[in-house]
C-alpha positions in Angstrom: 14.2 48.7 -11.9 11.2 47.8 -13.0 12.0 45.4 -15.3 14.0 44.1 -12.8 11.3 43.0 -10.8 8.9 41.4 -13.4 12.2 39.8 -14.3 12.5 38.6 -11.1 9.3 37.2 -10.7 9.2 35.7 -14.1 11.9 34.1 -12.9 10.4 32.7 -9.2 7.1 31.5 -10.8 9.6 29.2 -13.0 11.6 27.8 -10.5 8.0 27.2 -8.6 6.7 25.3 -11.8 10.1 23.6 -12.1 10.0 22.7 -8.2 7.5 20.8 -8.8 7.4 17.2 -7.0 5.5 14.2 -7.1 6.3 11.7 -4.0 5.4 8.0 -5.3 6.0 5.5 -2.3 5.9 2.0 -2.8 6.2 0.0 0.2 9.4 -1.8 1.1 8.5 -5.4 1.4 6.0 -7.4 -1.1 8.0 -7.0 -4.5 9.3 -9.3 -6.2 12.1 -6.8 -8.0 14.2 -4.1 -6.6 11.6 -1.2 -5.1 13.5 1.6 -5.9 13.5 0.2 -9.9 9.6 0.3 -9.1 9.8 3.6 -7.9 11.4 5.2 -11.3 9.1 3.6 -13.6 6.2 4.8 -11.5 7.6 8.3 -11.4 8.2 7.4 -15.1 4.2 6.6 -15.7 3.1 9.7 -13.3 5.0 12.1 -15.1 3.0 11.9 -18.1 0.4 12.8 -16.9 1.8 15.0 -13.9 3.3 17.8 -16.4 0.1 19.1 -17.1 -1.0 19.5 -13.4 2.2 22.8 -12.8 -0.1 24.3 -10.0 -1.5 20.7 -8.7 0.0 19.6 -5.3 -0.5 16.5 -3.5 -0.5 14.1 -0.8 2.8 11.0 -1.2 1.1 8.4 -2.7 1.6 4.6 -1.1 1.7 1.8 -3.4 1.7 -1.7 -3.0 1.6 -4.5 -5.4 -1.0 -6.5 -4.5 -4.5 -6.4 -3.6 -6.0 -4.6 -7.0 -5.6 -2.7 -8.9 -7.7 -0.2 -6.8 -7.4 3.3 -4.9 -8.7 3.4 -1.8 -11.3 5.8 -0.2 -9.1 5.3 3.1 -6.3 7.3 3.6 -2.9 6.9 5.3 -1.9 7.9 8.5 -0.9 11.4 7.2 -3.0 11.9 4.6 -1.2 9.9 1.6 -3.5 8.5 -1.2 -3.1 4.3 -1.2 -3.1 2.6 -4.8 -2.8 -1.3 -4.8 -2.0 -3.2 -7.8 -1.6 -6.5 -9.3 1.4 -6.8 -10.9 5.4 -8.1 -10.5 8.1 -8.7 -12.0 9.6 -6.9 -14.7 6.0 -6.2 -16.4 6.9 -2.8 -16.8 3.8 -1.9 -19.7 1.4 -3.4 -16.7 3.0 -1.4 -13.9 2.7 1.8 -16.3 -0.8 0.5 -17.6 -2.6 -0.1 -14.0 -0.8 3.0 -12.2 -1.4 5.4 -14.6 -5.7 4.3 -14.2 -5.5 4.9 -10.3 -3.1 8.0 -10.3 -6.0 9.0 -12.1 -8.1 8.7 -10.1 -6.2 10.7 -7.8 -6.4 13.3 -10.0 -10.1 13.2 -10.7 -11.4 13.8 -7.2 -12.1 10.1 -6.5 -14.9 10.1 -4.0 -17.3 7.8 -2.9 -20.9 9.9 -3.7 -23.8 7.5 -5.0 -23.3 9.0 -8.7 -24.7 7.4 -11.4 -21.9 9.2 -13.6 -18.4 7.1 -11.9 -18.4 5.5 -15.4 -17.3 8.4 -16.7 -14.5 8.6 -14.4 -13.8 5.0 -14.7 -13.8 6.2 -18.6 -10.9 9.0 -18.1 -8.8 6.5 -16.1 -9.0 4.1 -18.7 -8.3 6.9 -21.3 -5.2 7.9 -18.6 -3.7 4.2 -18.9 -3.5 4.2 -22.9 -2.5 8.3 -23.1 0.5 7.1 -20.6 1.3 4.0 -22.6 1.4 5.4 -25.9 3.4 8.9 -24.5 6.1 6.6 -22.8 6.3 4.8 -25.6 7.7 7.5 -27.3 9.7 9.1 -23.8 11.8 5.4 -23.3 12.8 5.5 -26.8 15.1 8.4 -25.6 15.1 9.0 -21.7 14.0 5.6 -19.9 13.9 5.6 -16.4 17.5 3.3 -16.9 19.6 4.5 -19.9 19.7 0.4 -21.1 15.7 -0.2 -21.2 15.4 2.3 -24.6 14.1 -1.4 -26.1 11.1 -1.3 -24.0 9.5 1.2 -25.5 7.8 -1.4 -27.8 6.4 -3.2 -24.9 4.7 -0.1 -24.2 3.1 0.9 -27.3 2.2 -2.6 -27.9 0.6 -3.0 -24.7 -1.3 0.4 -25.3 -2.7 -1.7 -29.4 -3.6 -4.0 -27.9 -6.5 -2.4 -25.4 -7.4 -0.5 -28.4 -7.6 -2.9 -30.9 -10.1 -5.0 -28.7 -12.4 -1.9 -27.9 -14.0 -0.5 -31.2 -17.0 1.0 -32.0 -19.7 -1.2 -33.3 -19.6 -1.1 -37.1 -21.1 2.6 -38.3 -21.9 4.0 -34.7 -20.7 7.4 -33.5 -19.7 7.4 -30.0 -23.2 10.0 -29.3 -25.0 7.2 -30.7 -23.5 4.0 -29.1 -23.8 6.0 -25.3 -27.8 6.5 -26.5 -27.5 2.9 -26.4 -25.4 1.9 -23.5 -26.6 4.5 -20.9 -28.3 2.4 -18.5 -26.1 0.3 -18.5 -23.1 2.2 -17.6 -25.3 4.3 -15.0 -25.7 0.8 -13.3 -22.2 -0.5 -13.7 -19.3 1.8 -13.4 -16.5 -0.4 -13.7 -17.3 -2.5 -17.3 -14.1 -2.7 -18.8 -15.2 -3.1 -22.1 -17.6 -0.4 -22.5 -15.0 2.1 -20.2 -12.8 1.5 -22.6 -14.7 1.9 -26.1 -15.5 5.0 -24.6 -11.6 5.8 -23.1 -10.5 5.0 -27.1 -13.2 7.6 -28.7 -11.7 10.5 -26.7 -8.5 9.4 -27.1 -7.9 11.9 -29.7 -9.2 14.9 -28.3 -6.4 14.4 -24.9 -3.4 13.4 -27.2 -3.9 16.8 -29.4 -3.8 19.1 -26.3 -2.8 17.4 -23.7 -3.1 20.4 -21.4 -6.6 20.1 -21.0 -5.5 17.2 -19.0 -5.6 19.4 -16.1 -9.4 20.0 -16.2 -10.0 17.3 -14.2 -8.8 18.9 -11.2 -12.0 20.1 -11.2 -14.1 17.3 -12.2 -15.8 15.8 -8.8 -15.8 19.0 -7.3 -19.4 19.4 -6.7 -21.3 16.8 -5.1 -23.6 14.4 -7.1 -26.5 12.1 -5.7 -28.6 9.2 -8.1 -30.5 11.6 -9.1 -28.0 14.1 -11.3 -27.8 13.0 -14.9 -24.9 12.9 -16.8 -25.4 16.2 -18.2 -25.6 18.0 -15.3 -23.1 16.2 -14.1 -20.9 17.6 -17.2 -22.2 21.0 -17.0 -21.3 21.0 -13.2 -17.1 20.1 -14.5 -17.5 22.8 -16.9 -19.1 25.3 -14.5 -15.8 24.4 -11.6 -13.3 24.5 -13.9 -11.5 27.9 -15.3 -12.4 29.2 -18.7 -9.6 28.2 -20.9 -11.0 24.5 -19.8 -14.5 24.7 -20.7 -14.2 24.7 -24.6 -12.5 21.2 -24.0 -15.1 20.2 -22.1 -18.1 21.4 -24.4 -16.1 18.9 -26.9 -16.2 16.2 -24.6 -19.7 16.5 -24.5 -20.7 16.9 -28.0 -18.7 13.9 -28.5 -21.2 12.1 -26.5 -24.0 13.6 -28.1 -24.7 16.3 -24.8 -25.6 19.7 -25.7 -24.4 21.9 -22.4 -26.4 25.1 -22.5 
């Protein structure tokens, strides 16, 4: 009897892990293709990403395909998260590329606190765009969101070389070393592509060999941060939120750029 039960709960907490939704809405009018094709290939994006969060729930998510690409502090009428992007057509790698930065977002706790640390988030987003590329790259090659786009899987992993071939490190700098020399300026602008995304490329590695760990950052942005918090305290508060298995992960992150978390 007793094995039984345990049987039987095995069994629930799998079908609650299976049962496991994601409601992506993009608004009716404004595209220029077919909004329910829009719809699979941003389920398609989100669910590389959305594995990794089994015990995550959260709001629908509105999408429209103009204005941004931005998320926006403001929320719908019930709640739902609001993403805009700038895209159209049959741009599939730039749907996947700018929805998989703001769902992101999403994920990380977006906020609006005076931190002098959003780069980093800005970083992970960036990081989010070319993880998704790259792992639906591989995912169309077999299971597409239509059985005849198994071609664009190149457009994908193309899209994905391309941001990383024009973000490398200057010639014989470690990433520690290069964010000694771009602090400031990060701390002052959040949202430079080009450094975001040197950084995104550096930690690329680290996400792609356990991608897990993706779902630390439902703790990241948990704590509130003024001007004054520094980035490592800012790190050491993700590390303190977040559940043990996370926090080796997150020591990694931060010897990576050169912080020691005590």
């Amino acid at each position: 009897m007793r094995h039984l039960l345990a049987a039987l709960l095995l069994l629930a907490g799998q079908e609650k892990k299976a049962d496991h939704p994601l409601e992506i809405r993009p608004l009716e009018k404004g595209w220029d293709v077919d909004v329910e094709t829009v719809r699979q290939v941003l389920l398609a994006a989100a669910g590389e990403l959305w594995k990794h969060f089994p015990d995550r729930e959260l709001k629908p998510i509105i999408v429209e395909p103009t204005g941004g690409p931005v998320t926006l502090f403001a929320r719908g009428p019930k709640g739902e998260y609001q993403i805009k992007l700038a895209t159209g057509g049959t741009a599939w790698a730039q749907y996947t590329y700018q929805f998989a930065h703001e769902l992101c977002h999403v994920l990380c706790n977006y906020d609006d606190d005076p931190s002098r640390c959003k780069w980093f988030e800005e970083t992970l987003c960036e990081l989010a765009s070319l993880f998704v590329l790259r792992r639906s790259a591989e995912t169309w090659k077999e299971k597409p969101p239509y059985a005849n786009w198994k071609n664009y899987a190149g457009s994908l992993s193309g899209y994905a070389d391309a941001r990383i071939k024009e973000a490398p490190l200057p010639t014989g700098k470690t990433l520690a070393e290069w964010y000694k020399e771009n602090a400031d300026a990060l701390a002052k602008n959040a949202v430079d592509r080009g450094k975001n995304t040197i950084a995104a490329v550096q930690l690329l590695a680290l996400f792609e060999k356990t991608p897990a760990h993706w779902e630390a950052v439902t703790w990241l942005n948990t704590e509130k941060m003024t001007e004054a918090h520094t980035f490592t305290e800012y790190l050491r508060a993700w590390r303190s939120n977040s559940p043990e298995k996370h926090r080796a992960f997150i020591n990694d992150i931060a010897k990576a750029f050169g912080v020691e978390l005590k």
